[in-house]
C-alpha positions as a printed Julia matrix, in Angstrom:
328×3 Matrix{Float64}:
  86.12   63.5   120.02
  89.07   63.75  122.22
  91.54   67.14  122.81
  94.37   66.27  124.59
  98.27   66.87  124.35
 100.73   66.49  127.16
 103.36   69.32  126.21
 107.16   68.93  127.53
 107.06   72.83  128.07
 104.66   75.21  129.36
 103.18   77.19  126.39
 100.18   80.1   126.58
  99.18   80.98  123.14
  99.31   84.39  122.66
  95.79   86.15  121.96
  93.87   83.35  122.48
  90.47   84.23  122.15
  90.8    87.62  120.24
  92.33   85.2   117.61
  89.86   82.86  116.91
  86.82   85.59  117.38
  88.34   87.55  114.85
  87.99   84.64  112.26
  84.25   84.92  112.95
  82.94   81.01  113.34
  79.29   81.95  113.76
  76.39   80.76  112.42
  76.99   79.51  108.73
  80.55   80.32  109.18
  80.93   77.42  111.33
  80.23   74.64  108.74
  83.43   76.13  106.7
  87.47   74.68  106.12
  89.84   76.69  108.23
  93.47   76.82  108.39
  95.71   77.48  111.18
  99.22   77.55  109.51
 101.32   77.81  112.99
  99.88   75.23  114.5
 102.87   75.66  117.24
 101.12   73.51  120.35
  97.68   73.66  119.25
  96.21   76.49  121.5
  94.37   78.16  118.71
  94.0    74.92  116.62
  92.11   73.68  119.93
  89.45   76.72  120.53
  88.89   76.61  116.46
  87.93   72.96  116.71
  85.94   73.74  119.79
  83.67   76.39  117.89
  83.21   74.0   115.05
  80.3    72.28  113.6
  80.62   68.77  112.89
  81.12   68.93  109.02
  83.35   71.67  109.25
  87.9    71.16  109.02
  90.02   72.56  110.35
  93.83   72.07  108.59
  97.34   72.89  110.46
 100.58   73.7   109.56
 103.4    73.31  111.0
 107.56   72.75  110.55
 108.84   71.74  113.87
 108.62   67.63  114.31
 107.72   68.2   117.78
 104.61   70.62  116.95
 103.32   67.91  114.64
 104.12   65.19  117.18
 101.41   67.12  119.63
  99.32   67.62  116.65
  98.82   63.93  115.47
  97.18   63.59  119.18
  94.32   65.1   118.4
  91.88   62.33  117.62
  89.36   64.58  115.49
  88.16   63.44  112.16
  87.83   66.94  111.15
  91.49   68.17  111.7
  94.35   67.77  109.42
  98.33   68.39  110.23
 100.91   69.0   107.4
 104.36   68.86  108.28
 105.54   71.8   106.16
 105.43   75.41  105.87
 102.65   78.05  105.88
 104.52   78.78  102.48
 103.25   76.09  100.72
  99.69   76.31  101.67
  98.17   76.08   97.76
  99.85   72.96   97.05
  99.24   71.51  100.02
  95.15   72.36  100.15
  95.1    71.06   96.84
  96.56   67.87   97.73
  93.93   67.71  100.42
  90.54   68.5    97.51
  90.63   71.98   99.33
  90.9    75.09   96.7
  89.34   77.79   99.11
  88.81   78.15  102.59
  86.78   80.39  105.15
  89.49   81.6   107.07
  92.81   82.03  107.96
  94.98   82.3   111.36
  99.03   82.94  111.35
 100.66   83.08  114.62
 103.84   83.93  113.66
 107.69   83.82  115.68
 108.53   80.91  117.43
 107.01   79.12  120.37
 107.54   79.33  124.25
 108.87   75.28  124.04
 111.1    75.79  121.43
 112.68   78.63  123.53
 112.7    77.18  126.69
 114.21   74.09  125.27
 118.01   74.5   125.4
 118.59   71.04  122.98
 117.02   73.32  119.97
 119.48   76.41  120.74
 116.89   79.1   119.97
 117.59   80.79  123.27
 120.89   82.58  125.2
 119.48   81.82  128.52
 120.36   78.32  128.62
 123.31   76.87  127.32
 122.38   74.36  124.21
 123.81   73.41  120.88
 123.39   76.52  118.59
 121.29   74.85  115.92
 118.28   76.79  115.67
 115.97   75.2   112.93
 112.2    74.66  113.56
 112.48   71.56  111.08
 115.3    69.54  112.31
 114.53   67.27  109.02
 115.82   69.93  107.01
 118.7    72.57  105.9
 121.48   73.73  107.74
 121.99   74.64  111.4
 123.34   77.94  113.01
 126.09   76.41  114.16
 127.27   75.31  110.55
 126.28   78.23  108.86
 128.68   80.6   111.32
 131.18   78.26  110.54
 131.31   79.18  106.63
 129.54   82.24  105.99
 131.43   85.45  105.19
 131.8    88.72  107.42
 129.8    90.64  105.24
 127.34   88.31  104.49
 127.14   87.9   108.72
 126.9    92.18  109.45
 124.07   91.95  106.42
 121.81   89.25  107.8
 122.49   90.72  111.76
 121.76   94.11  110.36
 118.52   93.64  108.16
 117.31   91.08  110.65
 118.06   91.45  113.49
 117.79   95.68  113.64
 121.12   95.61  115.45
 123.14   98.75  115.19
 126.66   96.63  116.13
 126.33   94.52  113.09
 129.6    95.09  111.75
 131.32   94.87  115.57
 129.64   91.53  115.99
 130.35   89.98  112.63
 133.99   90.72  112.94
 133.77   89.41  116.29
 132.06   86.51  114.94
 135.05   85.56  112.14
 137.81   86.13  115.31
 136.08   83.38  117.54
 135.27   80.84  114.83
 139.15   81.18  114.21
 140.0    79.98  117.69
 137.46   77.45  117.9
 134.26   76.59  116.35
 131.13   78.09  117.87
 128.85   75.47  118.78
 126.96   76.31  121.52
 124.3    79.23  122.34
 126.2    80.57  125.33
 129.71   80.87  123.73
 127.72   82.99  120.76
 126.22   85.13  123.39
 129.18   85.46  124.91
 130.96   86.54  121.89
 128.16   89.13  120.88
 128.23   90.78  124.61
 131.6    91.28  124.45
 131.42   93.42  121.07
 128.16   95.28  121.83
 129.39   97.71  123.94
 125.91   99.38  125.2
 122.19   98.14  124.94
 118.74   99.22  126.65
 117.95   98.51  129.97
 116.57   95.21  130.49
 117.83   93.8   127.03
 120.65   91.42  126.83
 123.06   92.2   124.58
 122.34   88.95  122.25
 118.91   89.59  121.75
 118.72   90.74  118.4
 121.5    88.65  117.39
 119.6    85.34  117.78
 116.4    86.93  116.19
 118.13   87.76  113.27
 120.18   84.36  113.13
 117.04   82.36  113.71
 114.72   84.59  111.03
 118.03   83.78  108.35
 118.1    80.06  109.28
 114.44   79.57  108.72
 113.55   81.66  105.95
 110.81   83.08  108.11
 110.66   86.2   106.17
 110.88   84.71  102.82
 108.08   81.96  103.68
 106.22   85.12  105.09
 105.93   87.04  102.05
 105.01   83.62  100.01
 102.67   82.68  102.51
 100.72   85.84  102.62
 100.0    85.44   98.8
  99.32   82.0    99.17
  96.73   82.56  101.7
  94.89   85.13  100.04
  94.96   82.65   97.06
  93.27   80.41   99.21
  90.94   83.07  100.68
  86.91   81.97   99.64
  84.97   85.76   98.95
  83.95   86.66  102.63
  86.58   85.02  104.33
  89.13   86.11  107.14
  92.9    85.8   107.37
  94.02   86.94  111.15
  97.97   87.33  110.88
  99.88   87.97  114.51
 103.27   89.12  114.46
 106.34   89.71  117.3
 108.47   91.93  115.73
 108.43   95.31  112.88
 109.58   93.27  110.36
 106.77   90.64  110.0
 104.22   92.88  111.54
 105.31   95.92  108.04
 104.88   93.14  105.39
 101.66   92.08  107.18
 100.71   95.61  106.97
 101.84   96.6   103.19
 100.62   93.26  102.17
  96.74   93.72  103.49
  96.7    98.02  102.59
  98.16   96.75   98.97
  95.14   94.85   98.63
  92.44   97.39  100.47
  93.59  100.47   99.2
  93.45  100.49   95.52
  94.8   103.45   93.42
  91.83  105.2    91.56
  92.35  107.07   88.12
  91.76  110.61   87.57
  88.57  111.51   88.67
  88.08  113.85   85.63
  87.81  110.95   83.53
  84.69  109.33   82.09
  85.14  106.16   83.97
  81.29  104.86   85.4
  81.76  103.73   89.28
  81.15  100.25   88.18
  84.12  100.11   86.0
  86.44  101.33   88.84
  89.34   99.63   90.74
  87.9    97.88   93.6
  89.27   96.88   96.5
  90.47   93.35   97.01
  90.64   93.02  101.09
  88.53   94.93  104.09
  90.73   96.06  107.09
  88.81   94.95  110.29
  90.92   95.91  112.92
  94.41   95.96  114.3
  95.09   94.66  118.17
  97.81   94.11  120.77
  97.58   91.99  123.93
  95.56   93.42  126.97
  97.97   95.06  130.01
  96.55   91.34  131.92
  97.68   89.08  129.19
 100.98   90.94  129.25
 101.19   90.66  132.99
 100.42   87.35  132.85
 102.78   86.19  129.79
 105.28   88.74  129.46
 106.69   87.0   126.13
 103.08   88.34  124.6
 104.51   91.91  124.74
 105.23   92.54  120.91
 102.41   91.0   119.29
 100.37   92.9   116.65
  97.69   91.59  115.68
  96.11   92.13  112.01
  92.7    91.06  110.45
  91.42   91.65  107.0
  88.54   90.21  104.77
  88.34   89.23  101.55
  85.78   91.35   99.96
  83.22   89.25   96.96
  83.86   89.8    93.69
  80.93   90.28   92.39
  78.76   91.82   94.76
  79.05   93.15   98.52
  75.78   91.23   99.26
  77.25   88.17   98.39
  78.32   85.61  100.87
  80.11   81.92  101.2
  78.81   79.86  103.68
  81.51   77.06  103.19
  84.8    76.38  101.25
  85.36   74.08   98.39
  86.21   70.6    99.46
C-alpha cells in the first residue's frame, strides 16, 4: 500500500504522536473502524493507517476540496474520505455499513496551508481575497457577508467569537469602509481593524481575533462542533476513544462541558433507598488532558494553543466488558 501526498504548503500536524497513542491501536484494538474527522493533510490519518492491521478502516473527514484532493492519494483499500463535515458523521457512517466505531480523533482550527495560502484569505499576513471558507463548494464568503450584514450583528459575531474587547469600534469601523468601497481583500480588513483597535498585547496584531471570529462565523465551526461532539459519541462502540484537540477557549470549553456532562453524573440523595446498581452511571471516562511539549512549540510555534482532550466510552453493561472491533 502506498502513503504519499505532495502538499503545496508545508504543514506539521500538531501532536502527532500523542494523538494517535491516545486512541490506543494495540493489540485487538487494531483490527477496529476509526475516524479521523479533520483529515486536514493527512498527518494523523497517515500514523493511524500505519498502526493498522490489515482488516481494520480508517474513515476521514474533511470540508476543504484541497484536503480531500491530498486525501484521494492515498491508495489504501482500508481508508475512506468524505467530503463533508465532522457534523454529519452518523449519516455519513451509515451510508458507509458503519454504525459504531473504535475511536475517534478531531483536530480542530484550520490548517497551516490554508493559512499560508493568501488565494483562501484566512490570513492578514498576506494580502488575498477575503473569502475565508474551508468548502469553497459551499455558502457565502467573508467578503460578501461584510458587505450585507448589520453593525450589530458584526460587534456580536466579533465579540462572542472572536473575544475581542473593540467589537463595537471595529464593527462601526467596518460599516464606514464598506461605504467607501467594498472590502474585498484580507489586507484592506486588517487595515481597517488596526486602525480602530487602539491597543493590543505585545506580539499580537491587532486583526488577530478579528479573522478568528470572522472565519469561526463563516464556517459554522462552533455550531458543527457542538453537533459533531454528539454525533461522535453516537458513533462511539462501548470501550472506545474520542481524542478532541482544540486552538482556542471556545472549542477547547465545549470539549470540556461536553466530555464532564457525560463523566460526571449527578447522583440522588444518598439517604434514599436506591441499591448501587440502580444508580446513575457514568457515560464517558476522562483519560487525560495535554498541551504540546516546550520542543514541539519551539519547533512549530502555531502548536502553542492546543489542548488536547481524551475520554472513553465506558460499557454499558459491565466494566469488564470490551469491543474488539466496530460494526461494519
Amino acid at each position: 500500500m502506498t502513503l504519499q501526498t505532495v502538499p503545496e504548503f508545508q504543514h506539521r500536524t500538531v501532536l502527532l504522536d500523542e494523538a494517535v497513542d491516545a486512541l490506543d491501536l494495540s493489540g485487538e484494538r487494531a483490527h477496529g473502524i476509526y475516524v479521523d474527522g479533520t483529515f486536514g493533510r493527512g498527518g494523523h490519518s497517515r500514523l493511524i493507517l500505519s498502526r493498522l492491521a490489515n482488516d481494520a478502516r480508517l474513515i476521514g473527514f474533511d470540508k476543504d476540496l484541497q484536503a480531500i484532493a491530498t486525501a484521494e492519494q492515498i491508495a489504501d483499500p482500508r481508508f475512506d474520505i468524505v467530503h463533508d463535515s465532522f457534523a454529519t458523521m452518523t449519516a455519513s457512517l451509515a451510508e458507509r455499513g458503519v454504525q459504531q466505531v473504535n475511536g475517534i480523533l478531531l483536530d480542530l482550527g484550520i490548517s497551516s496551508p490554508q493559512v499560508d495560502d493568501a488565494a483562501r484569505g484566512f490570513s492578514f499576513r498576506n494580502d488575498g481575497p477575503l473569502d475565508m471558507r474551508m468548502d469553497t463548494t459551499r455558502g457565502i464568503s467573508a467578503a460578501e457577508w461584510l458587505a450585507v450584514e448589520t453593525e450589530q450583528n458584526l460587534e456580536k459575531v466579533i465579540r462572542d467569537y472572536g473575544e475581542e474587547r473593540f467589537a463595537f469600534q471595529i464593527a462601526k469601523a467596518i460599516v464606514a469602509g464598506r461605504a467607501v468601497q467594498p472590502i474585498s481583500s484580507t489586507r484592506q480588513l486588517a487595515s481597517i481593524v488596526a486602525g480602530a483597535v487602539k491597543t493590543r498585547e505585545k506580539g499580537k496584531d491587532p486583526a488577530t481575533r478579528t479573522f478568528q471570529a470572522i472565519r469561526i462565523f463563516i464556517n459554522k465551526e462552533l455550531e458543527d462542533l457542538e453537533i459533531g461532539l454528539s454525533q461522535a459519541y453516537a458513533c462511539l462502540a462501548p470501550g472506545a476513544r474520542m481524542a478532541v484537540i482544540s486552538f482556542h477557549s471556545l472549542e477547547d470549553r465545549m470539549v470540556k462541558r461536553f466530555f464532564a456532562s457525560k463523566a460526571n453524573v449527578e447522583q440522588p440523595d444518598r439517604r434514599l433507598p436506591i441499591r448501587a446498581v440502580d444508580l446513575p452511571q457514568p457515560e464517558m471516562k476522562l483519560i487525560s488532558k495535554m498541551k504540546p511539549s516546550d520542543a514541539e512549540i519551539a519547533a512549530n510555534p502555531r502548536s502553542r494553543s492546543a489542548v488536547m482532550r481524551v475520554a472513553q466510552r465506558l460499557p454499558l453493561v459491565s466494566s469488564t466488558s470490551s469491543v474488539s472491533g466496530g460494526t461494519r
